[in-house]
C-alpha positions in Angstrom: 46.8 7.9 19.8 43.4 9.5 18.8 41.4 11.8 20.4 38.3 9.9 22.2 36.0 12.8 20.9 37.2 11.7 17.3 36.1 7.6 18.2 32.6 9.1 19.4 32.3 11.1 16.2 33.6 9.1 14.2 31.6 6.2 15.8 28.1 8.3 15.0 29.3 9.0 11.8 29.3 5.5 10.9 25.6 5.3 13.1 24.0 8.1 10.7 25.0 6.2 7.8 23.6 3.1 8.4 20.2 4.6 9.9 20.2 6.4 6.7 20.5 3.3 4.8 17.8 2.0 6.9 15.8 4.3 5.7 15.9 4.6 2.3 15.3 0.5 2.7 12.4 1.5 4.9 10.9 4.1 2.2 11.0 1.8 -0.5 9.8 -1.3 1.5 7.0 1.7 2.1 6.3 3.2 -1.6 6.6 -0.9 -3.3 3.4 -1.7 -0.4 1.3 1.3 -1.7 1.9 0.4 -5.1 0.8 -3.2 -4.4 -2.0 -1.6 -2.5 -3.1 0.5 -5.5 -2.9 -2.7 -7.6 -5.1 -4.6 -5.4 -7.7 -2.1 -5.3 -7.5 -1.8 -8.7 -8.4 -5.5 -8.8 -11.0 -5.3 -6.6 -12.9 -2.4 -8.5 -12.5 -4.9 -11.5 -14.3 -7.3 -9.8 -16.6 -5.3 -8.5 -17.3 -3.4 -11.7 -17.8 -7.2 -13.5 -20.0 -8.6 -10.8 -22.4 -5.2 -11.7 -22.2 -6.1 -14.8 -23.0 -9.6 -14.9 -26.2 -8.5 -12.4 -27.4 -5.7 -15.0 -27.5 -9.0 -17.4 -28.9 -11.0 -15.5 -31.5 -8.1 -14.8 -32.7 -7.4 -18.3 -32.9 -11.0 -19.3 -35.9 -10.9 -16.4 -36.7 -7.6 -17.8 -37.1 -8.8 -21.7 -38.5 -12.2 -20.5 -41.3 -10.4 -18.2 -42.0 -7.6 -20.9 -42.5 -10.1 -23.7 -45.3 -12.3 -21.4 -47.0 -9.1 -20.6 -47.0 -8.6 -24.2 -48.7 -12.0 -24.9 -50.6 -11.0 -22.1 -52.4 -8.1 -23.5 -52.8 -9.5 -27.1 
C-alpha cells in the first residue's frame, strides 16, 4: 500500500513538471515573437527610410529643374 500523502506528492510532482514544461514552451513561443517583432520593425524602418529617400529625389529633381529656369530667367 502507499501512503496517500505520497499519491498527492507524488501527483504534484508530476504537475510542477509539466507546468514547467509549459513554460519554457511559453518563454520561447514569447522571445521567437519579439524577435519576429524586431524583424518587422526592422522592415518597416527600411521602408520608411527608402520611401524618404525616393521623396528627397524626387525633391531635388524639382529643385535642379526650378533653379535652372530661374537661371534662364535672369540671363
Amino acid at each position: 500500500m502507499t501512503c496517500p500523502v505520497l499519491q498527492v506528492v507524488n501527483g504534484l510532482k508530476q504537475r510542477i513538471l509539466k507546468l514547467e514544461q509549459q513554460c519554457r514552451e511559453k518563454e520561447n513561443t514569447v522571445t521567437k515573437l519579439q524577435s519576429e517583432l524586431q524583424t518587422t520593425n526592422l522592415e518597416e524602418l527600411k521602408i520608411t527610410v527608402e520611401t524618404y529617400f525616393e521623396e528627397i529625389q524626387r525633391l531635388r529633381r524639382i529643385l535642379d529643374t526650378t533653379e535652372k529656369r530661374y537661371r534662364k530667367y535672369q540671363e
